[in-house]
Structures are given as structure tokens and as C-alpha cells.
MIDOSE-1310 file (N, C-alpha, C; in nm, 2 decimals, decimal comma, always signed):
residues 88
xxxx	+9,81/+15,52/+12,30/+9,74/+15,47/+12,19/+9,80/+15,53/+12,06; +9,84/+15,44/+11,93/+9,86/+15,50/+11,81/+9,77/+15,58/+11,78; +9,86/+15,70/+11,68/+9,76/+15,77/+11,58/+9,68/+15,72/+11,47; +9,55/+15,76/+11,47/+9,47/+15,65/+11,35/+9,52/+15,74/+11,19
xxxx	+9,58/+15,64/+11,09/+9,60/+15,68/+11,00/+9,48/+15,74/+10,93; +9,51/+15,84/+10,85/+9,39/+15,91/+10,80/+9,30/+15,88/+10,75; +9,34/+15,80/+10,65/+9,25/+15,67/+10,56/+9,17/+15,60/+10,63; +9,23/+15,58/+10,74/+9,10/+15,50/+10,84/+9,01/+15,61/+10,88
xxxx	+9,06/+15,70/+10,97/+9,01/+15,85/+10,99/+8,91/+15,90/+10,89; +8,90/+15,92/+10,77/+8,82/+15,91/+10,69/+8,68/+15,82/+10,65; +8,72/+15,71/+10,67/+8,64/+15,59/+10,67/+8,55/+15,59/+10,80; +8,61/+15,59/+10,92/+8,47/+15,64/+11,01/+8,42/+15,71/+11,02
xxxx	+8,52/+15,84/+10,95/+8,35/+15,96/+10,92/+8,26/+15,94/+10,82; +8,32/+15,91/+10,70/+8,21/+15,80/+10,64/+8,13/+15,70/+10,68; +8,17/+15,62/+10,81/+8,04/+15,53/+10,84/+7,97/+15,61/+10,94; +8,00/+15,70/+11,05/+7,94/+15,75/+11,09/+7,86/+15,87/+11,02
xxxx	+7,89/+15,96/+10,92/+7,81/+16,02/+10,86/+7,67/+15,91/+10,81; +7,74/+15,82/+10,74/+7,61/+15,75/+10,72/+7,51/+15,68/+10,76; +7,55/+15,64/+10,89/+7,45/+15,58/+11,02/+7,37/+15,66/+11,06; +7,41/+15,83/+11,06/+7,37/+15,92/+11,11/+7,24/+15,93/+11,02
xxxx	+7,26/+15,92/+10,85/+7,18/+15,95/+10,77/+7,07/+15,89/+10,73; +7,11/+15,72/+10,80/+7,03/+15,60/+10,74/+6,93/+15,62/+10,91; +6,97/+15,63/+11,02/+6,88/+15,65/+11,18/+6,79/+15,77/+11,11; +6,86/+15,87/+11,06/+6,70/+15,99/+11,01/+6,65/+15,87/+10,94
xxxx	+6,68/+15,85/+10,84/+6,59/+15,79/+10,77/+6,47/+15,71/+10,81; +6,54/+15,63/+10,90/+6,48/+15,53/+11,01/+6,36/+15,59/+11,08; +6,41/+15,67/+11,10/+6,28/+15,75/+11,23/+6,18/+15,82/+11,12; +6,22/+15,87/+11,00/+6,14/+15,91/+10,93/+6,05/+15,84/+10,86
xxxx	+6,08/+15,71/+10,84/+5,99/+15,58/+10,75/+5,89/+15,55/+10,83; +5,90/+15,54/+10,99/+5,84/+15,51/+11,10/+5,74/+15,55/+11,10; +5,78/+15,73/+11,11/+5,69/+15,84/+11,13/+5,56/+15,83/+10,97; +5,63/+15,82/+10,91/+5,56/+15,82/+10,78/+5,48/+15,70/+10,77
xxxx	+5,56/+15,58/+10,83/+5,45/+15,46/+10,80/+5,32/+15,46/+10,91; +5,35/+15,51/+11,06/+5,18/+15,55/+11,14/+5,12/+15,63/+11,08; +5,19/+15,74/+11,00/+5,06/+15,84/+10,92/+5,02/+15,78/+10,81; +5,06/+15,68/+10,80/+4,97/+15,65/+10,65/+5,03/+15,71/+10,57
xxxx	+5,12/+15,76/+10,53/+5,14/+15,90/+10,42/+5,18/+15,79/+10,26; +5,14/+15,93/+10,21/+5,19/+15,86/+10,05/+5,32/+15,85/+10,03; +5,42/+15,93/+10,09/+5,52/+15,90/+10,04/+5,65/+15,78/+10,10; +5,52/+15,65/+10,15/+5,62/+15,57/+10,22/+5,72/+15,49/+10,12
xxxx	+5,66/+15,44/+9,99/+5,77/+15,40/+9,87/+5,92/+15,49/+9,88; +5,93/+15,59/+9,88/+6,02/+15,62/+9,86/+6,10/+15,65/+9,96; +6,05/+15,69/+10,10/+6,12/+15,62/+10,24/+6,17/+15,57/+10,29; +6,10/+15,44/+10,23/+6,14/+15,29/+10,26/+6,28/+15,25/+10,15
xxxx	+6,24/+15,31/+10,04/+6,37/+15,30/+9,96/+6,52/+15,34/+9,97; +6,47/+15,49/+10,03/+6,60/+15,57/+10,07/+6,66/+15,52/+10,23; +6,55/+15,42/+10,30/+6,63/+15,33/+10,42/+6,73/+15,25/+10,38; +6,64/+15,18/+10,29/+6,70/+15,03/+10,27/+6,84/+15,11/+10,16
xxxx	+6,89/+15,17/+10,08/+6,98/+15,21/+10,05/+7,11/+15,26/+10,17; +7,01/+15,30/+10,22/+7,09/+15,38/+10,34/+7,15/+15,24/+10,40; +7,09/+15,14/+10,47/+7,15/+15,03/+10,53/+7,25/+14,97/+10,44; +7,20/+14,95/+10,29/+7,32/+14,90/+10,21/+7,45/+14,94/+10,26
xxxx	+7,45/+15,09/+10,23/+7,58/+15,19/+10,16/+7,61/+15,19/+10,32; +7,57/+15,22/+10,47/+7,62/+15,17/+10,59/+7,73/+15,07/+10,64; +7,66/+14,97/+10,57/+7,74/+14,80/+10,57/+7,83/+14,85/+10,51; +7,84/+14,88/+10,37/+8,00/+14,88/+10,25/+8,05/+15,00/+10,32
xxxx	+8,04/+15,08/+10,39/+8,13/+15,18/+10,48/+8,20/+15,12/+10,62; +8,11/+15,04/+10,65/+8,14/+14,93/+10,77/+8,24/+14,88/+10,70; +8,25/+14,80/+10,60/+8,37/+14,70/+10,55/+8,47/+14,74/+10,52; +8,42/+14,88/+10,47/+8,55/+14,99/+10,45/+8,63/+15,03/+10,59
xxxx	+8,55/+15,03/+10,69/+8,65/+15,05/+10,78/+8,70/+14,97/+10,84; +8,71/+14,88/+10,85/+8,73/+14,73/+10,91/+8,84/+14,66/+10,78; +8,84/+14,68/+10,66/+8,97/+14,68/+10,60/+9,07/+14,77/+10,59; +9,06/+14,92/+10,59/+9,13/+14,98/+10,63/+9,21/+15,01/+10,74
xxxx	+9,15/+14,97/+10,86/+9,20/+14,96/+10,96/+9,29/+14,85/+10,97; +9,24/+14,71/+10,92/+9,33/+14,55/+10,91/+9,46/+14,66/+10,81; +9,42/+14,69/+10,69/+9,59/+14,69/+10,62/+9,67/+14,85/+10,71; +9,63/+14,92/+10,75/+9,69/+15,01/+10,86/+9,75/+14,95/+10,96
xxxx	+9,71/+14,83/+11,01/+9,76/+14,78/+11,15/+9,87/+14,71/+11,10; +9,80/+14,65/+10,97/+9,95/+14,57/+10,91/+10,06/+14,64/+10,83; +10,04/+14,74/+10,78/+10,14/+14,81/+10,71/+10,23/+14,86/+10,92; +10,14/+14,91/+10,98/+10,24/+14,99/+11,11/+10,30/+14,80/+11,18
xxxx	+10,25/+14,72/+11,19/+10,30/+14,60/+11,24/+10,37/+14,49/+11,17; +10,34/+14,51/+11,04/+10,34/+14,37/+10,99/+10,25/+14,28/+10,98; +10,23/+14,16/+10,88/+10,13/+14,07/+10,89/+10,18/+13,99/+10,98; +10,24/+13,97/+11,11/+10,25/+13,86/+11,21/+10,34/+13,78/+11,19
xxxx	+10,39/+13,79/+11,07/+10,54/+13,67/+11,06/+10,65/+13,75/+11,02; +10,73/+13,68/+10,96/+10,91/+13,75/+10,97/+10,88/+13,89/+10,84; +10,90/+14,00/+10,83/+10,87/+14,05/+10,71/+11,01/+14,16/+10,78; +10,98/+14,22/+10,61/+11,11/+14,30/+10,59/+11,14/+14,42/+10,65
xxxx	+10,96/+14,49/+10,75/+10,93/+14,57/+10,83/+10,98/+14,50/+10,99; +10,97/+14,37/+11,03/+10,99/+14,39/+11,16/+11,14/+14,33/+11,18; +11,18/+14,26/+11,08/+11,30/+14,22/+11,10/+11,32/+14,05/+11,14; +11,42/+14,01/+11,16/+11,41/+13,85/+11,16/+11,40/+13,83/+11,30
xxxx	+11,40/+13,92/+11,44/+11,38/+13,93/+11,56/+11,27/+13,94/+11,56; +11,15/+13,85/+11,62/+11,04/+13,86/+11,68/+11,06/+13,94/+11,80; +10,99/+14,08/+11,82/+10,97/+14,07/+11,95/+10,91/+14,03/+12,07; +10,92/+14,01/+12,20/+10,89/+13,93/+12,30/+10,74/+14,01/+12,34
């Protein structure tokens, strides 16, 4: 298996730090919303935030990883990286 360029490497610890942050969150809105508590407004806010900024780290990884694969491969046709030899 290739080595994952860093930039990508970076990017999943960014989405995984923040899945990690948005699931607390999750469990803690939960917990807050059977107790009734007062402070569900702002629980619920720092979820739904959390899901946001999740997704745009998701995208981030999933583009970084596409221009990584293409900068080490090429975009799939003749380029000045693989040469005018397709290989088999």
C-alpha cells in the first residue's frame, strides 16, 4: 500500500478528531434532553455545528485524497507525469 501523503494524513485527523467531538456532543444532547435540563439550546447548537464542520472535513478529505491520487497517478489520460505509454 502507498504512503498517505500528509495533507491527506492531516485531514483525517481532522475528521476524525471531529466526529470524535460532534458523537460527545451527541451523547451529551441526549443525555441533556431526558433530563429536561436548561441548557439544551446550546447543546443542540454545539451538535448541529459539530455535524456541519464534520461534513466540510469529510469533503476535505475526499478532495485531498482525489488531488493526491492524481498528482502520484495522473488524471487518467496522457499527461506529462505518466508519459505517452499507457501502462497495461
Amino acid at each position: 500500500m502507498a504512503r498517505v501523503p500528509d495533507e491527506a494524513r492531516r485531514a483525517r485527523v481532522r475528521l476524525l478528531l471531529s466526529l470524535a467531538f460532534t458523537l460527545v456532543a451527541l451523547v451529551f444532547t441526549m443525555f441533556g434532553s431526558f433530563a429536561e435540563a436548561a441548557f439544551m439550546g446550546w447543546a443542540l447548537t454545539v451538535t448541529v455545528v459539530g455535524v456541519f464542520v464534520t461534513t466540510w472535513f469529510g469533503l476535505d478529505v475526499w478532495i485531498t485524497q482525489r488531488s493526491a491520487r492524481e498528482r502520484l497517478h495522473g488524471s487518467g489520460g496522457i499527461t506529462p507525469m505518466t508519459g505517452a505509454k499507457r501502462p497495461r
